[in-house]
Structure formats: C-alpha cells, structure tokens
N, C-alpha and C positions, 0 to 999 in steps of 0.2 A: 565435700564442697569443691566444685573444680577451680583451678585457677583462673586467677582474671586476665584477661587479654594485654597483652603489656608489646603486642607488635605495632609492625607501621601504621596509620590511620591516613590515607590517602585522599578522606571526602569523608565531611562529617557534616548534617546537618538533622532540624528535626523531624525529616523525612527519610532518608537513606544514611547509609554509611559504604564505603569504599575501605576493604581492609586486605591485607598479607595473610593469608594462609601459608605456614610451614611447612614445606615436606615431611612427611609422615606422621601427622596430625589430622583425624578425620575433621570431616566438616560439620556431620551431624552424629549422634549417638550411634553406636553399633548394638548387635545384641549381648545382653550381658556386662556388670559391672562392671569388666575390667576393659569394655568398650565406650563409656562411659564419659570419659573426656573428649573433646571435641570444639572444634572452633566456635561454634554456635552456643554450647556451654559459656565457654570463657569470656566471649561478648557480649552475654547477659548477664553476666557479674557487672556488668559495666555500663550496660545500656539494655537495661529489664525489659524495653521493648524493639530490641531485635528480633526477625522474625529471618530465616531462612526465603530465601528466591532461588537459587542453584546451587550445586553443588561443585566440587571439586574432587577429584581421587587420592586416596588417604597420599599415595606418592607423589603425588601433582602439588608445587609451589604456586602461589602467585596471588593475585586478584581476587578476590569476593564480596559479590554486592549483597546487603542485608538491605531489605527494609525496616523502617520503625514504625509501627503499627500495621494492620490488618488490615487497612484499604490503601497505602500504598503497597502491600506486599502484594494485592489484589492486580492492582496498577502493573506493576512491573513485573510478574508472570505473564500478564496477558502482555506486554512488551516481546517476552522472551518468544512462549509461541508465537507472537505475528514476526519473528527475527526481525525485529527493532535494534537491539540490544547485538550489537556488533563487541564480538572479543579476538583476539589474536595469541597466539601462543609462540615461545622463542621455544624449540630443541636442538638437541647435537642426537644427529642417531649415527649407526654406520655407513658408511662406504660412501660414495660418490654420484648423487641420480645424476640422471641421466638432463639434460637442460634444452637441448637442442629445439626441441619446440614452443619455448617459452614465448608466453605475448605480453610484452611490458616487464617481464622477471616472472611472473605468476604461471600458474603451471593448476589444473585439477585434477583430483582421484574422487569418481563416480564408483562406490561399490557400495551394495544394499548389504546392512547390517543385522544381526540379530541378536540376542542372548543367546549364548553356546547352553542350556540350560542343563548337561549332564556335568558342565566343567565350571560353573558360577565361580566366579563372576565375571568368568571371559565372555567375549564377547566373537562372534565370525563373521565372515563374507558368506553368504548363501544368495544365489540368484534365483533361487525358487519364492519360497517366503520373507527374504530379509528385506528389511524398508529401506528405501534410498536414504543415501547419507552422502554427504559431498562436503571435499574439504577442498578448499583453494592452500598451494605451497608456494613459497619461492626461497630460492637459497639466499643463504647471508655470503657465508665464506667455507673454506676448505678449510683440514686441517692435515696436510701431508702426513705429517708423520705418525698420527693417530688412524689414519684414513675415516675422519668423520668429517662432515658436512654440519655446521649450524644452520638452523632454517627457521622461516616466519612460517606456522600453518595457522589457517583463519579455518575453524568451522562454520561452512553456512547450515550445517545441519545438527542436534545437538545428540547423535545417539551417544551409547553408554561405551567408553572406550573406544570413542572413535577416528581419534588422531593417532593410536598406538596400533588397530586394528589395521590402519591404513597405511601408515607408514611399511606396518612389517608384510602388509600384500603388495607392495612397491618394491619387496627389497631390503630393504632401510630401515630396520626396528631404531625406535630409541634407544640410546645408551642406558642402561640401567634398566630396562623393563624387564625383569626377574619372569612378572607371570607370563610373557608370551616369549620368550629365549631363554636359554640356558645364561648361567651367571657368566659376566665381562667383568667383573671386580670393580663395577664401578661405584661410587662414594652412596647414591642414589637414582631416582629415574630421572632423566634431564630433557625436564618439561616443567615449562614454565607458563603460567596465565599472565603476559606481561602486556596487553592493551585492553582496555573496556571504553568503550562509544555508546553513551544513550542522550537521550533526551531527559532531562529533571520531569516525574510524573506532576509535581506543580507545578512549580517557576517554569517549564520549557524551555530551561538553558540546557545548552549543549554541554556537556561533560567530556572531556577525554580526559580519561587516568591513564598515567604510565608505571611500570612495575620494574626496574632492571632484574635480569634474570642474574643471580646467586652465583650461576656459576660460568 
C-alpha cells in the first residue's frame, strides 16, 4: 500500500488539484515493484480520482497539476498540447552565461531535441532528426563564490529533459545533474517546477500557483 500524500496542496478543488512533488520521488509508477511508489500513488490514497496530466523527473521538485476525473484530465491535456498551460522553472546551474543580448531580461535556446535512445533516458541536440524545443532563460543573480547563476527557465516546448539538455548545450549544466556531468557533490538536481499559469477547465478562472524553490 503506498503512502498517502501528506505534502503541500496548492489548489484543491472538485476538478483539479495543484501539488509539490519532492525531489526524487517519481511522479508516475516505474517498471517493477520497487518502482512502485510514486506521486500519483500517494494522491490516490487521498483523492481516488486523481488522474495524472504531466509529469516531472524523478530529480525535478516543484509543481504538479492532477486532474480529478477523466474529462477534465481530457480538458487539460489538450490545454497542454495547444501550450495553454504556461509553467516556469527556478535552477542554479554553473558558471556565468553570457547576458549581453538580453531583451527585457529574457534571453532563448532554439535546439531540436531527441531521445538519445542507445543512452535512455538521456536525451540530445541533433539537427538532423531532433524536434524543435525552445526554452525562454533569464537570470535571477550570481553567486560569486560558488561561480553559479540562479535562473528563471520557461519551457515553451515540453520535450523529455529539455531544460537540462539545454542548459548543458549553453554551457551551464544544472547543479546536481548526475546523468548529463560528472558528480559536483551537490545535495540534489537544482531544478525546481515553481510557477504554473492556466485557465480552470470549468469555472475559466485564471490560476497562478507559485512554488518557492527548496533550495
């Protein structure tokens, strides 16, 4: 029996739910029982008719929207493909990008992604076959003496490791991303889901959740 969900609840109604996924906690079942536990698990201890819409990466904190039942889970997929459903992400990666052509603070990395598929679950840049993925950055602050940069990155595209893929083709891997650098000793990967933007698939209210990043 998995355990019940006992984190933050951000947006709770008889339609959706807005919750805190924990770093390395998946989102959905893996293969095999000892895969078994998972955010999606622990929410239906709680609310039997949560149904998954997106996911998160078992080392990814932050934000996740569930529906409760099967026609808004319907509802707010098809949100996600028409990118309705605006998210934002808080990291600290390495070193210092580069700023100088910034418009407004924002900044993009246009590179077509693919599933690395001899290395799963990585993910690469490939210009031949990879599908566009486009992420909008802008930096928050420095941190001298660490030499890291905290930054806001918005996916407007949703591929599979696309913020870590892209970061680390800039340069700039996150702090803590084990599978695409060698170990930096950090705590975990420091990537955070900390803004979600939609519209309520009934009521048509406007939502913004906000999430502080952990760390």
């Amino acid at each position: 029996m998995p355990a019940v969900y006992e984190g933050v609840v951000h947006y709770e109604d008889a339609h959706l739910l807005v919750l805190d996924k924990p770093a390395g906690l998946l989102s959905v079942p893996g293969r095999g029982p000892e895969r078994a536990d998972c955010l999606t698990a622990r929410v239906q201890q709680r609310w039997p008719d949560a149904l998954v819409v997106h996911r998160l990466d078992q080392a990814t904190s932050g934000l996740m929207l569930l529906a409760r039942g099967i026609e808004t889970q319907r509802c707010l997929s098809a949100a996600f493909a028409n990118r309705a459903i605006h998210k934002r992400y808080e990291a600290i990666v390495h070193g210092r990008p580069d700023i100088s052509d910034a418009t407004d603070g924002w900044h993009e990395i246009d590179l077509p992604l693919i599933v690395d598929w001899p290395r799963r679950p990585r993910s690469k840049v490939d210009h031949d076959i990879g599908k566009r993925s486009l992420t909008r950055w802008k930096v928050l602050s420095h941190d001298i003496v660490q030499c890291t940069t905290r930054m806001l990155l918005e996916p407007v595209t949703g591929r599979s490791h696309q913020l870590r893929v892209h970061m680390l083709a800039m340069g700039h891997p996150i702090v803590g991303d084990t599978l695409y650098r060698p170990e930096d000793r950090a705590a975990r990967l420091m990537l955070h889901a900390s803004e979600l933007r939609l519209r309520h698939p009934v009521t048509d209210e406007e939502l913004a959740l906000r999430s502080p990043p952990p760390f």
